[in-house]
C-alpha positions in Angstrom: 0.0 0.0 0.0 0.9 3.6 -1.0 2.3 5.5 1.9 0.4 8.4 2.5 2.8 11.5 1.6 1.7 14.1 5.1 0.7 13.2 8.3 -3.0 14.6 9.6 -3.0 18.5 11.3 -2.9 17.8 15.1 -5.9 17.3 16.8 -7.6 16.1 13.7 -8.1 12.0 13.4 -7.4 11.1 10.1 -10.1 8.8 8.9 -10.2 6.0 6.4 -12.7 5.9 3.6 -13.8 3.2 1.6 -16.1 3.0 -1.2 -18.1 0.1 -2.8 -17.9 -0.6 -6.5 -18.2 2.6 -8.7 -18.2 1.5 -12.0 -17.6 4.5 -13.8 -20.5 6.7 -11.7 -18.3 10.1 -11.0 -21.4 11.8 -10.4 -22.4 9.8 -7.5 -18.7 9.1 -6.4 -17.9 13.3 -6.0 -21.9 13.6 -4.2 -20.7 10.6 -1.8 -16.9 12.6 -1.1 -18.8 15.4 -0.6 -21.6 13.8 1.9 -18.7 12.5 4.1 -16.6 15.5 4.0 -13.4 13.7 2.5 -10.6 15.7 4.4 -7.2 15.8 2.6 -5.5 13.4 4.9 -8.4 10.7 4.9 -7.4 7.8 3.3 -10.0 7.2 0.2 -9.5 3.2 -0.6 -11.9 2.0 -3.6 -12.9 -1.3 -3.7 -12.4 -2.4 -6.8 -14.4 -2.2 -10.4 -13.6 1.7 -10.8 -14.5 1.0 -14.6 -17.0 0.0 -16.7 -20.8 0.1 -16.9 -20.9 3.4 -15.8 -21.0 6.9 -18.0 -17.4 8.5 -17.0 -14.8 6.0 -15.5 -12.5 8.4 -16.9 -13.0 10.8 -14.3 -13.2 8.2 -11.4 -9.8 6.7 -12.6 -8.9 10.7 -12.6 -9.3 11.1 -9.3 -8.0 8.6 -7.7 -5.0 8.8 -10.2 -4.4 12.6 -9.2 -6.0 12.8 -5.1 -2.6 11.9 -2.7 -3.7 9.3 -0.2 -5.8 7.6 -2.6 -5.8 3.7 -4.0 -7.8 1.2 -5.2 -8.2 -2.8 -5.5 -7.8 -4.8 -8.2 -11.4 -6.0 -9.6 -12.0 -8.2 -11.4 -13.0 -5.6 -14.2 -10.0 -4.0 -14.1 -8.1 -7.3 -14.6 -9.8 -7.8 -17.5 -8.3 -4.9 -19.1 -5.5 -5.7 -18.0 -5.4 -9.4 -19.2 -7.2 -7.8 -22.0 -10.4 -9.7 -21.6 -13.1 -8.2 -23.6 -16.7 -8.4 -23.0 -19.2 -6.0 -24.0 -18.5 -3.5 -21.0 -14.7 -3.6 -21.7 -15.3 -2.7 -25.2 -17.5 0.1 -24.2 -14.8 1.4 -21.6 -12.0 1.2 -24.2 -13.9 3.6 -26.3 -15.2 5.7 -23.2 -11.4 6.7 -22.4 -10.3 6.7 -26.1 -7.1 7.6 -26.2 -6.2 7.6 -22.9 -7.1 3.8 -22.6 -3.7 2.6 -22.7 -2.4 4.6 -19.8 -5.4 3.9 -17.9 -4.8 0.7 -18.4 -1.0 0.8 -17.3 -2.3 2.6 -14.6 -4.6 -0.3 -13.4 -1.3 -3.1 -13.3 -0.5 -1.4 -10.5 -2.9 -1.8 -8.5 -2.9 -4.0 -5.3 -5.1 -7.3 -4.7 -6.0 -6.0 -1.5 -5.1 -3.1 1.4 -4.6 -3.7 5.1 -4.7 -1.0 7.9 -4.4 -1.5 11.3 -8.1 -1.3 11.5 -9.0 -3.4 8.3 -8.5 -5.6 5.6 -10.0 -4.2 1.7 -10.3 -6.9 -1.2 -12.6 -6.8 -4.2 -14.0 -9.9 -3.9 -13.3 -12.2 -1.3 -10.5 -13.8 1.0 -10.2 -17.3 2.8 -9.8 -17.2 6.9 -6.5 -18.5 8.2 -4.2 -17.1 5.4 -2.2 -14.0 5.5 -3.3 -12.3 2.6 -0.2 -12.1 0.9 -0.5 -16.1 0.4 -4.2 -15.5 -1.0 -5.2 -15.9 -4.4 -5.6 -13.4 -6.8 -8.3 -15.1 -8.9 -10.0 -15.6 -5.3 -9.2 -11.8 -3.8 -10.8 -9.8 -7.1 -13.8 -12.1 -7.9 -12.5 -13.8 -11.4 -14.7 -17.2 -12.9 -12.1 -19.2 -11.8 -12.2 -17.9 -8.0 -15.4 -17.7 -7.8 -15.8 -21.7 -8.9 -13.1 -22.8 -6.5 -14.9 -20.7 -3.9 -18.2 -22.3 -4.6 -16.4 -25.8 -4.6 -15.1 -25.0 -1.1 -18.1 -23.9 0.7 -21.2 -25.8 -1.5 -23.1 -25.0 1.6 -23.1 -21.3 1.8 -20.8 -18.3 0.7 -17.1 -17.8 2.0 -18.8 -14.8 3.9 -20.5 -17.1 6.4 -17.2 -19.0 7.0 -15.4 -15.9 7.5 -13.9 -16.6 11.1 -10.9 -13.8 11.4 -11.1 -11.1 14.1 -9.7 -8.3 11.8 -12.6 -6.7 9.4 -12.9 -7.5 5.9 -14.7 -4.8 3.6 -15.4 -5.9 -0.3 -17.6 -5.4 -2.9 -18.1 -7.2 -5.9 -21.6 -9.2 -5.1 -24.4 -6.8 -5.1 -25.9 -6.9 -1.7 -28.8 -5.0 -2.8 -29.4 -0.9 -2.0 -28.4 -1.3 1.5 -24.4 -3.2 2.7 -24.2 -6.1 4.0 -23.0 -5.7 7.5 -22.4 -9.0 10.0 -20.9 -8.9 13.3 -18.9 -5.4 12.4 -16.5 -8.1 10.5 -17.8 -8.1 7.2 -19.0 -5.4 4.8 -20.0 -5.5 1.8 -20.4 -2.6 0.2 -21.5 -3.2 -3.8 -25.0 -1.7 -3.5 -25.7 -1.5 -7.2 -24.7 1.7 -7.9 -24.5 1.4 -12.0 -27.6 -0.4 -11.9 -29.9 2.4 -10.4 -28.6 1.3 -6.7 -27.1 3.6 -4.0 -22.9 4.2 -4.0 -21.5 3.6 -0.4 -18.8 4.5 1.7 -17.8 3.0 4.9 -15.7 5.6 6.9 -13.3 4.2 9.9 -12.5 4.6 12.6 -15.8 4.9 13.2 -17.4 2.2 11.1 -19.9 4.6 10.0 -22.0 4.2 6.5 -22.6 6.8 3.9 -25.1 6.2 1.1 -26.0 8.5 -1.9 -29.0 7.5 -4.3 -27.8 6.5 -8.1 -29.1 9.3 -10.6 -29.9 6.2 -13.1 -29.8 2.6 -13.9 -26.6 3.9 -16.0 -25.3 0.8 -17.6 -28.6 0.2 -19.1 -28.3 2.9 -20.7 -24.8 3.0 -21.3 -25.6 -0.3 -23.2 -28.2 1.6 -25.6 -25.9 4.6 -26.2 -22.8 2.6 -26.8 -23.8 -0.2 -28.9 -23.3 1.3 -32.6 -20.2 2.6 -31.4 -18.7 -1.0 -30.2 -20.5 -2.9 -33.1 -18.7 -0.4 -35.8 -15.3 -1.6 -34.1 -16.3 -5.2 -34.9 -13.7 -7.1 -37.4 -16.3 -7.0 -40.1 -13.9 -7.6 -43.1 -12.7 -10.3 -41.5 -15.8 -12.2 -40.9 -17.1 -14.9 -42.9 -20.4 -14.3 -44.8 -22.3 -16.8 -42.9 -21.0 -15.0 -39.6 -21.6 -11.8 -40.9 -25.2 -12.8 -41.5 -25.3 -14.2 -38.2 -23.9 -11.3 -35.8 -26.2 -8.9 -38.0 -29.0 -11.1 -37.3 -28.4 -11.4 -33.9 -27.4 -7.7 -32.7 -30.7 -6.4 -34.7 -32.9 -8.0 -32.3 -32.8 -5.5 -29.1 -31.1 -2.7 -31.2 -32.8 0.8 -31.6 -34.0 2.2 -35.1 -30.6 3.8 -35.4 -28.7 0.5 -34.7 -31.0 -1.5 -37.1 -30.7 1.3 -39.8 -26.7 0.6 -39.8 -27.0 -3.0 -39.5 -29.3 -2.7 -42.3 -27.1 -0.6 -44.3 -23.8 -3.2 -43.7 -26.4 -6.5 -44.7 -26.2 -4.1 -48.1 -22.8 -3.7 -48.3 -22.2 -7.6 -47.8 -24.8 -7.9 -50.5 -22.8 -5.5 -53.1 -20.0 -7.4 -52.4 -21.1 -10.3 -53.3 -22.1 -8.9 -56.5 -19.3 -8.4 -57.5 -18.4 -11.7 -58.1 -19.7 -12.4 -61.7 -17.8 -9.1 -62.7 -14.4 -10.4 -60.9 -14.8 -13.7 -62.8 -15.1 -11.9 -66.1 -12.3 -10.0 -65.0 -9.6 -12.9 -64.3 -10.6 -15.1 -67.3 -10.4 -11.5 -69.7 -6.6 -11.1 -67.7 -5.6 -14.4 -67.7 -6.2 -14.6 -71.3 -3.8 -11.8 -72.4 -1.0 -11.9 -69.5 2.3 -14.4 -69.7 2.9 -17.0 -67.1 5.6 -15.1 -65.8 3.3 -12.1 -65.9 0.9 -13.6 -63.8 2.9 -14.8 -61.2 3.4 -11.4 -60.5 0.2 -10.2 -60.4 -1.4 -10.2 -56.9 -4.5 -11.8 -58.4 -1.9 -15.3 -59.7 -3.9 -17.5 -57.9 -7.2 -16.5 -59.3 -5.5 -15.9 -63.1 -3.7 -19.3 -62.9 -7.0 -21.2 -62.4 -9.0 -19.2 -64.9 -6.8 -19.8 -67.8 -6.9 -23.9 -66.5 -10.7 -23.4 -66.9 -11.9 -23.9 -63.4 -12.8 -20.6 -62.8 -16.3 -20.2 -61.8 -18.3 -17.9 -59.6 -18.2 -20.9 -56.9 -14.8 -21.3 -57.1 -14.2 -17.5 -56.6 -16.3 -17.5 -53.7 -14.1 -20.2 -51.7 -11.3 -17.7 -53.0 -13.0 -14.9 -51.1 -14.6 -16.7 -47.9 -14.4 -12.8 -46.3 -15.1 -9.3 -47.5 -11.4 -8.0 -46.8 -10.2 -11.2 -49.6 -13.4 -10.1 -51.9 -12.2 -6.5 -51.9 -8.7 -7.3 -52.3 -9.2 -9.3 -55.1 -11.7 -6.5 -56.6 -8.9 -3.7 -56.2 -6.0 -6.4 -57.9 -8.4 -5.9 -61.1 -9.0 -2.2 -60.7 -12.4 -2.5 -59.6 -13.4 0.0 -56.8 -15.3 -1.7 -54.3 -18.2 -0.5 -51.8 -16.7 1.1 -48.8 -17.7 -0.2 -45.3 -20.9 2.1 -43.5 -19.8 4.5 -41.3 
C-alpha cells in the first residue's frame, strides 16, 4: 500500500474511507466525497471495479489517479483490461477513455489485490480465513470465474462470507448486496450496493465504522448499453468475418437494437450484398486477364492464384467464392483488377 505523503494536522483524526464498486459513476462518487466530507489526509480506498458500466470511468480513474492518499483494489474488471479480456463493457470502456485507454490501463497493473490498515483488511471480492493475505489468491481476492468456482467448490453449503472466522474486518464489494451493505458482526462489509444499476454508491468511513449512502441518478449501464452499442458494433472485425458470420452477428445484434442500430446494420447487410455482386464481374475480369497476360506475368500479379485457375478453366463464380470466404479477400481481389469496391458504413 501507498504511503500516504503528510501526516494529519494535530488534533484532527485522520479517517479511512472506503467505497463500494463505482463503475464508472463520478457523479455519485464526488456527491458521496462530498456527503462524508473527505478531508485531505483521509485515506479514500476504492474497492475495486472503478471502470465500466458506468457513464465516465474516466474521471473516477482521474481522481483517484491525481487525489494523494488515494488507491484502489484490483477488480476483477480491471483485470480484464488488464489481461485484455473483452466483454461488452470492456469494449464500451475502451472507447469511453479513447485515447487515454492505454495509460489507464497501465495505470490499473498497479494496483494492489488488497489493502490492510491496522483497523481493516479491503479486497474486491473475497478472502479465505487462516491465510495472510499475501498467500491469497488473486483469482479468489478480485472475484475472477475461476475464484469464484473454486470458492463455490469450497463452501457448497453457503458463501465464503459465512465462513469468514478472522477477528480483523474484511470490507469488499463485488456481489451486489442489494441498495443497503451487508454488514455482520462489524466483521464483514460488503459494500457493492448497485450503484451502476440504479442502486445507492457507499462509503464506509473508519474509525468509526460509519455508513454513507447517496442515491444513483440512473440505472446507467442500461443505458450506457443503448448509447454505446453502434459505437462497439462499428469496431467489430467485419472484413474479416465470414459471410455466414456476418449474416449471423447482423442477425443477432438487430434483435434489441434501436431504429438507429438497425438502420446501420441494415445498411452493412447491403454492403455484404454489393459485395457479393461483384463476383460475376471479378470472374469476367480474371478469365479477360488471364487470357492476355504471360505465365511469368501472372505470377506477379497479386491476383496469380485466381489468373492461374482461370486460364486452367476452373474458374467459376463458386470457385471465386471459396477464393473470397471474407469481405477483406473479396475486396482485395476487386482492387488487384481495378475495380473500386463499396466502402464499409460508417
Amino acid at each position: 500500500m501507498r504511503t500516504p505523503p503528510h501526516m494529519p494536522s494535530v488534533g484532527q483524526v485522520r479517517r479511512t474511507v472506503i467505497i463500494g464498486d463505482i463503475h464508472g459513476c463520478f457523479d455519485e462518487l464526488a456527491q458521496l466525497l462530498d456527503r462524508v466530507d473527505l478531508r485531505p489526509d483521509d485515506l479514500l480506498v476504492g474497492a475495486g471495479d472503478l471502470v465500466d458500466r458506468g457513464p465516465a470511468p474516466g474521471e473516477v480513474i482521474r481522481l483517484f489517479r491525481e487525489r494523494p492518499n488515494s488507491i484502489a483494489v484490483m477488480g476483477n474488471h480491471e483485470r480484464k483490461h488488464v489481461r485484455g479480456i473483452f466483454s461488452y463493457a470492456q469494449e464500451i470502456t475502451r472507447l469511453q477513455l479513447g485515447d487515454t485507454y492505454a495509460e489507464a490501463v497501465d495505470w490499473m497493473r498497479t494496483l494492489p489485490y488488497y489493502v490492510e490498515t491496522a483497523d481493516v483488511r479491503v479486497v474486491h471480492a473475497a478472502m479465505l480465513s487462516g491465510i495472510p493475505l499475501a498467500e491469497q489468491k488473486q483469482e479468489i481476492l478480485c472475484g475472477t470465474t475461476s475464484g469464484e468456482k473454486e470458492l463455490a467448490a469450497m463452501f457448497p453449503d453457503g458463501w465464503w462470507a459465512d465462513h469468514y472466522t478472522d477477528t480483523k474486518p474484511v470490507v469488499f464489494g463485488h456481489h451486489v448486496t442489494g441498495p443497503d451493505p451487508l454488514i455482520r458482526d462489524r466483521r464483514i462489509f460488503g459494500l457493492d450496493t448497485g450503484a451502476c444499476h440504479g442502486g445507492n454508491l457507499t462509503a464506509l468511513c473508519l474509525p468509526g465504522f460509519t455508513i454513507h449512502q447517496v442515491p444513483a441518478r440512473a440505472d446507467h449501464w442500461s443505458i450506457v448499453k443503448r448509447e454505446w452499442q453502434l459505437p462497439v458494433l462499428k469496431t467489430r472485425p467485419w472484413l474479416n468475418y465470414t459471410w455466414a458470420e456476418l449474416a449471423q452477428a447482423t442477425s443477432q445484434y438487430a434483435r434489441n437494437a434501436d431504429a438507429a442500430v438497425r438502420a446501420w446494420l441494415n445498411r452493412l447487410d447491403e454492403w455484404a450484398a454489393d459485395l457479393r455482386n461483384l463476383l460475376p464481374a471479378l470472374v469476367a475480369e480474371a478469365n479477360r486477364v488471364a487470357g492476355r497476360l504471360t505465365t511469368d506475368q501472372m505470377q506477379q500479379h497479386p491476383a496469380a492464384p485466381v489468373l492461374f485457375q482461370a486460364r486452367s478453366g476452373r474458374l467459376d463464380q463458386a470457385g471465386l467464392a471459396r477464393k473470397c470466404p471474407t469481405p477483406r479477400r473479396t475486396i482485395d481481389l476487386a482492387n488487384a483488377f481495378g475495380h473500386v469496391a463499396p466502402e464499409l458504413p460508417d
